[in-house]
N, C-alpha and C positions, 0 to 999 in steps of 0.2 A: 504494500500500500504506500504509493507515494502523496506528499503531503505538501500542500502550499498554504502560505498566507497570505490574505488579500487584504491590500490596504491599512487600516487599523483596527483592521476586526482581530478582536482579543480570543479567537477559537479557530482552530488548523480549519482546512480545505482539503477533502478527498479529492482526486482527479478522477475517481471512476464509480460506479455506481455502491462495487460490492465495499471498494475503501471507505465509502461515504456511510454503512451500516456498519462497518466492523467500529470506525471511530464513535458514529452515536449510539454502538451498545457500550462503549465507556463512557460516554457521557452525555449519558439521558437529562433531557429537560426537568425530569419530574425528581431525580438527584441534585442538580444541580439550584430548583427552587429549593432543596430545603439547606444546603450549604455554601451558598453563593449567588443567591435571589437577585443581588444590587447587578450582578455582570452578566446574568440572566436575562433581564430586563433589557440592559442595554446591547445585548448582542439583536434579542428577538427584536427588538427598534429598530435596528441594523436591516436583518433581513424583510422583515414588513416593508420597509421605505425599498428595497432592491426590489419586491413583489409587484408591489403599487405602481414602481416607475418602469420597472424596466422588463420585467415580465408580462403586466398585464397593463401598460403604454399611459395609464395616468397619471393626469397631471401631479406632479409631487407637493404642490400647493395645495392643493384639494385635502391631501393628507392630514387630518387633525388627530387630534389626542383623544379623542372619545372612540375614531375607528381603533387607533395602535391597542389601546384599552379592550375593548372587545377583542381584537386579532388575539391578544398577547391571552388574553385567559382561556378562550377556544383550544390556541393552540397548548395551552399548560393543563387543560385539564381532560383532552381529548385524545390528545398524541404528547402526551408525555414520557411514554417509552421510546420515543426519537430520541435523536439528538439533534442541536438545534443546527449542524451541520444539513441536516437530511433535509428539513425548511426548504434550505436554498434545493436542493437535489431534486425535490418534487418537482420544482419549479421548473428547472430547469430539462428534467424530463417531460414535462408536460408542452415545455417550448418547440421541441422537437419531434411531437407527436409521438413520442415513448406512452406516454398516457393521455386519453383523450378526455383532455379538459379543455374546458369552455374559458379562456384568458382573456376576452375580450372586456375594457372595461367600458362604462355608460357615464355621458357626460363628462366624463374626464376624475367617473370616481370608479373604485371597487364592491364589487359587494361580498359582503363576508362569507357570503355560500360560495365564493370563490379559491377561498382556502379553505374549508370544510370538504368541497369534492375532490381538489387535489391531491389534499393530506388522505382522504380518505381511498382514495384510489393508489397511490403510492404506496399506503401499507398493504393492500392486497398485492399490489407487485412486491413488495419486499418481502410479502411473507418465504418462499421458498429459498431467497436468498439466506435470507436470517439461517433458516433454518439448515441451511450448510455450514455457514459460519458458525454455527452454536455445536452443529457435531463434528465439525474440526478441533475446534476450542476443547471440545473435551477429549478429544481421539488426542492431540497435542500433552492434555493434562494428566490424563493415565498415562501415556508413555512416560513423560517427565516425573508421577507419580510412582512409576516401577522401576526408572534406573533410579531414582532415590531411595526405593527400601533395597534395590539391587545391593544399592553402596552399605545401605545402612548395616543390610544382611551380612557382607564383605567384612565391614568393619570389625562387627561384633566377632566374627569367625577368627579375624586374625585376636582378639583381644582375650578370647575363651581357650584362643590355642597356647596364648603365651600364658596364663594364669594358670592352663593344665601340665606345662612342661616346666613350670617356674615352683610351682607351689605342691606337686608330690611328695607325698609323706609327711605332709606339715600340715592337712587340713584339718577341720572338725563336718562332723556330718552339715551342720548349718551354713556352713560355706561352698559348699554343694546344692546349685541348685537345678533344676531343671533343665530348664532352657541353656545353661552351660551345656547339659548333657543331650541336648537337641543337636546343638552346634557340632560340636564335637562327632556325634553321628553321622551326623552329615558329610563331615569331612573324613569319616571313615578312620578318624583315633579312636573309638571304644565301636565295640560290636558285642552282642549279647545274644545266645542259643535263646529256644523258645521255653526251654525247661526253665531257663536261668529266668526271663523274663516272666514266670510264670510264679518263680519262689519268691523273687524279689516282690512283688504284686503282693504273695499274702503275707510278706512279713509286713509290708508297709500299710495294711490292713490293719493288721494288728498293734502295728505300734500305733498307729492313727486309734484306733479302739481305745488303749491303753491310757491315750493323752487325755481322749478326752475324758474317760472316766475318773482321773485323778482331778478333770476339775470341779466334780462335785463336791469335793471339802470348801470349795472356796465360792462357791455359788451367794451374792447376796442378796439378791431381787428375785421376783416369780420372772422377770421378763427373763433372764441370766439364763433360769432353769428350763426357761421354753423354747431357748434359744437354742441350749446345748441339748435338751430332749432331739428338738428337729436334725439337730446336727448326728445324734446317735440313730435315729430311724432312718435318713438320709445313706448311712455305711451299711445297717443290716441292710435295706432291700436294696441298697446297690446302684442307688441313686449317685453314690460319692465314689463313682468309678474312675471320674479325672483326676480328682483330690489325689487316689490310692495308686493311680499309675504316673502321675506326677512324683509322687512321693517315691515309688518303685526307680526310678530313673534316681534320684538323687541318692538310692542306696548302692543302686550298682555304677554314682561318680564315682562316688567314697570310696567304694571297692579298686574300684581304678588307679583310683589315684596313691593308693598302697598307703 
């Protein structure tokens, strides 16, 4: 998308129809009334008076402040998902018979259904452009979204790797955790028989039972006891199978890591 600026207008210039959408889905009229109303105003001023005069051949004299007034609130509360770039763009596709609007003005004034059909005609031509730009934008965002956890994944790999070649025979079970042990598999330093994965599993059952039974001494509200009730009916019927294969993974770091 190339980008020009005309004159002293304070907002870039698409030179093509799809440039002229991709800029006003950043920066929508109906954003910009609520964070910068004063330069909103005087842009929309800007283009109403290009409208008036030189799209649709009116006298610029004729132009008073009760039309801009009217123009300027139609266009903010009608097409405020524009940008006020796109304003001119209608216009100027309507000049050229891209869209067939009536530009003729009377007496040497406008009338305001004459920005109502263009704007409203313009958004049905831009609806299928939008809607390209919108699933680029995101086909763009997942990719930049995946070599980001790409990296993030990379990072952590090399960091689990140097913690498990750095820190053998010096850990405690709680310094073992999981996802350590995710990483690590993946890269193919710990591997585990299905036996082994299968004993690890009910010991960390069991120790997971264990804990939480010890915290009945120390229970001091009903909410506490309703909580760890849940928490004990959860492991018998097997509801807390992540919990217990989470926990099985960090038995066989430990083991690993001698």
């Amino acid at each position: 998308m190339t980008l020009t600026h005309t004159n002293d207008h304070q907002y870039p210039q698409a030179v093509t129809t799809r440039g002229a959408i991709e800029l006003g889905m950043t920066r929508q009229i109906r954003s910009m009334h609520s964070t910068d109303r004063f330069t909103l105003l005087k842009n929309l001023d800007e283009v109403i008076a290009d409208i008036w005069e030189h799209y649709c051949g009116a006298h610029i004299d004729n132009l008073n402040e009760a039309f801009k007034k009217e123009a300027r609130q139609l266009i903010i509360d009608k097409f405020g998902n524009l940008g006020v770039n796109e304003i001119r763009e209608a216009f100027r596709l309507a000049s050229v018979n891209v869209l067939n609007v009536n530009l003729s003005s009377y007496g040497g004034k406008v009338g305001l259904q004459v920005i109502g059909d263009c704007l409203s005609k313009y958004v049905e031509h831009r609806r299928p452009l939008a809607a390209e730009i919108r699933k680029a934008q995101e086909e763009k965002q997942q990719l930049a979204q995946q070599e980001a956890d790409f990296k993030k994944k990379q990072e952590f790999q090399e960091y689990a790797l140097h913690w498990f070649e750095t820190m053998k025979g010096s850990v405690k079970l709680s310094d073992c955790k999981f996802y350590f042990y995710d990483a690590l598999e993946a890269m193919g330093k710990i591997t585990t028989t299905p036996d082994r994965q299968v004993a690890y599993f009910k010991r960390a059952k069991e120790m997971i039972q264990a804990e939480l039974e010890s915290k009945k001494k120390g229970l001091r509200t009903l909410n506490e006891s309703h909580a760890l009730k849940q928490e004990l009916n959860a492991l018998a019927q097997g509801d807390a199978k992540q919990r217990c294969i989470n926990r099985a993974k960090e038995l066989a770091l430990f083991e690993a890591m001698g």
